[in-house]
Structure formats: structure tokens, C-alpha cells
N, C-alpha and C positions, 0 to 999 in steps of 0.2 A: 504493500500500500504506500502510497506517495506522501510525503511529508507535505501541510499544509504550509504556502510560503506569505509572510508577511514582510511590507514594503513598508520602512521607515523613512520619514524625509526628515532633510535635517541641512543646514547649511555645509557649505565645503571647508572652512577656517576647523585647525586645529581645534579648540575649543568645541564647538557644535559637534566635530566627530566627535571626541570624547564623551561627551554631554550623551549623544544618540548612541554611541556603544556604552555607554554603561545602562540604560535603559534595556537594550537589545538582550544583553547580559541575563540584567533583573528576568526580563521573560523568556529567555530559556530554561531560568535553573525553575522557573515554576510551570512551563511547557516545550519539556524537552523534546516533543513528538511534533514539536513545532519549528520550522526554520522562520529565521529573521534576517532580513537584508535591508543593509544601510544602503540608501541613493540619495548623492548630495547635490544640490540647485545650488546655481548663483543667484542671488538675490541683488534688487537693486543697490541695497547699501553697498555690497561685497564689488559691486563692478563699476562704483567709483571713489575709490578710498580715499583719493587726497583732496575732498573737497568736503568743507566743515558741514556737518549736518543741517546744522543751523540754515543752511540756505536754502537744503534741494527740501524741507520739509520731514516730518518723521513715519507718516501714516504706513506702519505694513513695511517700512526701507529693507528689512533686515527678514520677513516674515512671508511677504504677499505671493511670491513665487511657488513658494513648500503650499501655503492653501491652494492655490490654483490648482497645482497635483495632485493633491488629496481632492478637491472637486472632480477633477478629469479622471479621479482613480487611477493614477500613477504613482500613490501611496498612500496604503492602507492606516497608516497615524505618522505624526509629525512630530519631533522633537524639538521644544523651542524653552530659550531662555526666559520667563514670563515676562520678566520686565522690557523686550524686546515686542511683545503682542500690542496689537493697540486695543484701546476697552470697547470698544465694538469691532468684535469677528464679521469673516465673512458668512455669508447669509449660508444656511447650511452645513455648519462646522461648529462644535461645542469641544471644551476643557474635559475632557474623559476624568484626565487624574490630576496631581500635583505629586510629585516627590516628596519627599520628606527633604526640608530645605536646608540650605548652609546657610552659613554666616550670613549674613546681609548687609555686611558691614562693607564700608570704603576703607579703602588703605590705599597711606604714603610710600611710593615707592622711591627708596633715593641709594645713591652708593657707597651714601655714609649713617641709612641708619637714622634720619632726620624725622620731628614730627613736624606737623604742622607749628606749634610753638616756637622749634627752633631752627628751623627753616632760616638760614642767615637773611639779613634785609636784601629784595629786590632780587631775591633766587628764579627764576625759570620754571615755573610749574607747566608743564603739560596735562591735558584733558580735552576730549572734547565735548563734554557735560557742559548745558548752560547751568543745570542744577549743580555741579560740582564744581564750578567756577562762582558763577554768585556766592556760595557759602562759603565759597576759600577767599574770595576778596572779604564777607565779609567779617569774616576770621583778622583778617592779613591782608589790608588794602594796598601795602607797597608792592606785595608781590607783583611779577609778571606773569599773568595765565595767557599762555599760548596754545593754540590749537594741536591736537594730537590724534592723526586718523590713523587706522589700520587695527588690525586682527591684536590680538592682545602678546604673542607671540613680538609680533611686529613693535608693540610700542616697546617694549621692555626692551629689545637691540636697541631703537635709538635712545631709551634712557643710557645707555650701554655705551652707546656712542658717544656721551657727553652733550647733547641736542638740547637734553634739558637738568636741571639740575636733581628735578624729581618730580613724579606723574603720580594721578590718584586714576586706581583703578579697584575693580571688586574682586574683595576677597576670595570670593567663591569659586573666580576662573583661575586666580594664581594657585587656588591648592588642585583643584580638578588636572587643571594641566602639570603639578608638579614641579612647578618652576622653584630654581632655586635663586631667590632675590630679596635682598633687605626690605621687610615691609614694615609699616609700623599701621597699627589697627586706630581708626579713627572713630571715638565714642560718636552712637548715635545721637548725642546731645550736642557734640559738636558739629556734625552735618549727617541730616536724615538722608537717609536711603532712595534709590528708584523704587518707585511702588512694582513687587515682586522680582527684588534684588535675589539673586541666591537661590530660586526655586527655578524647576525646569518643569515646564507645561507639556502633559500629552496633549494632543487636538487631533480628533476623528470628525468621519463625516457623521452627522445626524443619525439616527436609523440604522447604521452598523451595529447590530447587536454584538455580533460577533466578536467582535474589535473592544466594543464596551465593555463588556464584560472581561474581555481577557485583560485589558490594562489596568483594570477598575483596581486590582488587588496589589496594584504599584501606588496608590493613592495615601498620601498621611494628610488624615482628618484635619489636623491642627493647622499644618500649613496650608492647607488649600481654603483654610476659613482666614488667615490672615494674608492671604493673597486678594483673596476675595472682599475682603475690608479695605486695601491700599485701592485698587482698584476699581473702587465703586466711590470711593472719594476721588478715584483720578479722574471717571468719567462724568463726574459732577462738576471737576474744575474746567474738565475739556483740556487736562494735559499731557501730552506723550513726553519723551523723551528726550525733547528738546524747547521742554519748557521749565521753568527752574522750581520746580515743583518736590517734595519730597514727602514719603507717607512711609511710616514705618510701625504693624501691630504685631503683638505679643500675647500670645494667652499662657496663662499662670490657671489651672485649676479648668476652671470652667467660666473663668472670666477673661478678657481679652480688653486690652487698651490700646487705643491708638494715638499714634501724635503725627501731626505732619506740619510743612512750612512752606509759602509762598513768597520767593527771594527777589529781591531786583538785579536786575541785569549787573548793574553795578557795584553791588554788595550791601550796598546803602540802607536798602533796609529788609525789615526782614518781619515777616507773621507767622505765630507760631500759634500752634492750640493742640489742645490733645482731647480724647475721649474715652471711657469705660464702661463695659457694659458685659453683660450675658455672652457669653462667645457664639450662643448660635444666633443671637442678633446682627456678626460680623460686618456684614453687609449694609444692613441699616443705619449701621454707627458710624457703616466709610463716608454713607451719604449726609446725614446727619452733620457731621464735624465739617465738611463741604462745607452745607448751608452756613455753619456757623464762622469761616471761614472767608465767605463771600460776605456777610456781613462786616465787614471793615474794609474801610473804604480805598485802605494801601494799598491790599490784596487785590480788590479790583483793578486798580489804576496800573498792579505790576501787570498782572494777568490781560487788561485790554493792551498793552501796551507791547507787548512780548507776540500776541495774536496778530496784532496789528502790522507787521515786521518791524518791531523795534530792535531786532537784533544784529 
């Protein structure tokens, strides 16, 4: 009898394969009667690296290629970073699972060891986060934040190269890929997170039972309920990933908190708010703290203003 074969999509960049073989992995050792094959897409992000995000837009840059496949069924689930998904999928494509998440945290990468603190005056920061730039200026308004494209691979050579003094990237890709590079971990209270930093999304088509149910038991409850709160506040703000947006929730017990911030361009200023509640309210509390976040009048003014191409 023929082994049934399942098609993963997944981006080409180190990272994504990794990402999609340990997924692929996960569901062997629990259907071994089953084959799994990785097929990687270029996506729009990946096929113009040296041009700041900030200009071509973020909707889908890094994702919309892997749905289209999975639409045309040229792959039966997708493997994607979540904080790369935009908060409205394509029409016909739902979140099957969430992994059980890493760290969420941002980390300083430099070749001495440096935090943000002691970052010497008017050091060279690379990132290409508007969100990770607005809260490193306004950390540390002397610094230099310069643009920094490519695969994360890619950025750590030119940290490497001397290009920049030191780059803030997410934790979760430096341990996945095994990089060895001086990082230093930057508390959440010092700069919030991309809503669904650290967690990796299954996405199937609708209606696939099949596929449903097989990924479903790669799913950890917790995290996909505070994924599910970052991003139900993001799609309240209408912010991707290229808006200086940050949402980061935790559940302790059966309760679950959230905090998030809406930065200006400049560092200059900054709104913060947090909320807690019931963890299976997740959801309602992303939207909720939204509301309560659109109520001041900064958050607005950053927010039209960043929409508006103020970047």
C-alpha cells in the first residue's frame, strides 16, 4: 500500500526551512505511515531584499505566494512565522495549529556583547522594524538606526562584516537556526514584541478534514490563545509589520495579560497600556485594549500618520 504524501509550503530562506522541517518532523514521529514533503516558494519579500519594507508595503510580502499554493492545492499546509501572517487571511484558509512558542523576545546582537544601555553614543544599529526602531530611538535617541534587509543568516554576516555596530533581531530565529553570536535579551518592558513573535502558524485550506485533524495535535492551547490576543489587537489597530506597533500576552494559570504600544516614527513618543482577563477571553481583551488604545489621541495621530506614508 502507498504511503499517503503531504505537501508543506514554506518559504526558501534558511530559517522557514528549518521552521517547516521541524514541523514535518513533529508529524512523522506521530504519522509514520505518512510521508511529508517540504516545497519552498519565493515570496515577494524574499525576491526583493535590498529595499526597506517600509516602502513596497507589508500585506502577505513574506506569506501570499505559500497561500496561493495551498489555494491551487500545491500544498496541503503551510508553515509560517505568525508574526509574518497578516490579521486577515486569504479567503478560504484558516490557522489549523500554533506550536508551542519560543521566546518572543528581541535581542541585541553586537560583537562585543553590548545592550541597549551600553551601546557607546551614536553606535550603528541595524533593523528593518519600524516597530524596532521607534523603540530603540526611543530608548536611545543619539543612536543611528539604519536599514537592514535580508534573510537573518544574511544580516548576522554583515553584523560580521562590521556594517553595523549591532542589529536587533528575534530571538527565536537565532536559537532555531543555531547561530552562534553574542546576543543580549531585551526585556519586554523595554521594547514589546511583533504580535506573534516566536510562534510558527500551520494554515490549511478550509474543509480539509484530513489535514485538520492531522496537524491539530501539533497545536499548544496557550500559545495559540496569546497569539490570538496580539493579533486581534493588531487587526483592531490595522497594523502589520511595518507599523510601529507592538502587542505582547502571557497567560499564568488561566489568566492571561496583555500589554502593547503604539511608537512614533521618531521615538518621541510612545503609548502604552496593558490588559487582564480570563484566558479564554484572549481574543476579546486583544480587541478590547485596541479600543482602549485608540482612545488617546497620540496613538491616533502616530497611527494616521505612519498609514498615511509618513515613513
Amino acid at each position: 500500500m502507498d504511503k499517503k504524501r503531504f505537501i508543506i509550503g514554506s518559504r526558501a530562506s534558511k530559517l522557514a526551512m528549518a521552521q517547516a522541517m521541524y514541523v514535518a518532523d513533529e508529524l512523522k514521529k506521530l504519522y509514520p505511515a505518512s510521508d511529508f514533503e517540504i516545497r519552498a516558494f519565493k515570496t515577494t519579500g524574499d525576491n526583493i531584499p535590498d529595499v526597506a519594507l517600509s516602502k513596497i508595503g507589508d500585506k502577505g510580502l513574506f506569506t501570499k505566494e505559500i497561500e496561493e499554493a495551498l489555494l491551487r492545492k500545491e500544498a496541503d499546509l503551510a508553515v509560517h512565522s505568525m508574526k509574518d501572517l497578516p490579521t486577515e487571511l486569504s479567503k478560504g484558509l484558516s490557522i489549523a495549529a500554533v506550536t508551542k512558542r519560543e521566546d518572543p523576545r528581541d535581542v541585541l546582537a553586537s560583537r562585543e556583547s553590548y545592550t541597549i544601555k551600553t551601546l557607546p553614543k551614536n553606535s550603528r544599529v541595524g533593523t528593518s522594524s519600524l516597530r524596532r526602531r521607534a523603540q530603540l530611538l526611543h530608548a536611545r535617541p543619539d543612536l543611528e538606526v539604519l536599514d537592514l534587509r535580508g534573510n537573518l543568516d544574511t544580516r548576522v554576516r554583515k553584523l560580521n562584516e562590521g556594517l553595523y555596530d549591532a542589529i536587533i533581531i528575534a530571538y527565536a530565529g537565532i536559537k532555531r537556526l543555531g547561530l552562534a553570536i553574542n546576543i543580549s535579551a531585551i526585556p519586554v518592558d523595554e521594547m514589546i514584541p511583533q504580535a506573534g513573535q516566536g510562534a510558527l502558524g500551520i494554515e490549511i485550506r478550509k474543509g480539509a478534514g484530513d489535514v485538520d485533524g492531522m496537524v491539530k495535535a501539533l497545536d499548544h492551547a496557550d500559545s495559540h490563545l496569546t497569539v490570538d490576543a496580539e493579533r486581534a489587537l493588531l487587526s483592531i489597530l490595522e497594523g502589520g509589520c511595518q507599523v510601529p506597533i507592538g502587542a505582547y500576552a502571557e497567560i499564568n494559570g488561566e489568566s492571561v495579560s496583555l500589554k502593547a504600544g503604539v511608537f512614533s516614527l521618531d521615538g518621541k513618543s510612545a503609548v502604552r497600556d496593558e490588559i487582564a482577563g480570563n484566558k479564554k477571553d484572549a481574543a476579546a481583551l486583544g480587541r478590547e485594549l485596541a479600543g482602549k488604545i485608540l482612545t488617546n489621541s497620540i496613538a491616533r495621530q502616530i497611527l494616521h500618520e505612519v498609514k498615511r506614508g509618513a515613513v
